[in-house]
N, C-alpha and C positions, 0 to 999 in steps of 0.2 A: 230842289235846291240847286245852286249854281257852282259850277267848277271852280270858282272862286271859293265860295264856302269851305268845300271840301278840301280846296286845297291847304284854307287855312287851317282847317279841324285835323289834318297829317301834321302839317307846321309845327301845330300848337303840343299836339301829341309825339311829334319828336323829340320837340325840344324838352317837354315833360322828361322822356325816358333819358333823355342824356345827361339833364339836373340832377338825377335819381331822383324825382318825383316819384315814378312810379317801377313796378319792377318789369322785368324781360317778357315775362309771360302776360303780363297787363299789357303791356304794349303791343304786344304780337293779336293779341285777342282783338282789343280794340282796332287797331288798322285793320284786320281782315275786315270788322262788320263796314269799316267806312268804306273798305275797297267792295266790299260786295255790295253793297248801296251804291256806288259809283258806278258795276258792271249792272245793276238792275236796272238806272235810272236810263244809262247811257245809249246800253245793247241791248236794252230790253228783257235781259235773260237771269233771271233767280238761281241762285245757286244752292242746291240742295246740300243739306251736310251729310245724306250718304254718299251723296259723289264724289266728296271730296276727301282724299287720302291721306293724311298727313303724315303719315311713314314718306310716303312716295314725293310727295309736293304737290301734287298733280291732279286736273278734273278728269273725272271720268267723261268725256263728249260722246260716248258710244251710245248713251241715253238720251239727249237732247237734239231731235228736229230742228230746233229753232238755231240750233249754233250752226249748223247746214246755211240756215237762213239768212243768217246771219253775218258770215262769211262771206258767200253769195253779194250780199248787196256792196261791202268792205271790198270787194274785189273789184265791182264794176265801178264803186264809188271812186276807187283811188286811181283807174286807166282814165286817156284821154280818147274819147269817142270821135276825135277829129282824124285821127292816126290812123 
């Protein structure tokens, strides 16, 4: 799917929660899965729901190699190799 997509299916899903189409917690539910579809499709990287803490806010990365990797290339991606 393309960033456009998704971008519209947040759009569309904001605008829902602010009509009161839908409630707080529909809303929150639904954006995580489009935003975890967006970090799987993007970064390659699945997010478990043990890892994830909802008290805290927060991923657990102390389990995930590939976020190492991940990083890693976002690093070199974003320097200029002429410098």
């Amino acid at each position: 799917m393309s960033d456009i997509s998704y971008s519209a299916k947040l759009r569309d899903l904001s605008k829902d929660y602010y009509q009161n189409h839908i409630r707080l917690d529909e809303y929150r539910s639904s954006r995580k899965l489009i935003i975890d579809k967006i970090d799987e499709e993007f970064n390659g990287r699945k997010i478990e729901a043990a890892a994830f803490d909802p008290a805290a806010g927060d991923i657990d990365d102390t389990s995930d190699d590939s976020s190492v990797f991940m990083k890693t290339i976002a690093f070199f991606k974003n320097s200029d190799v002429d410098e």
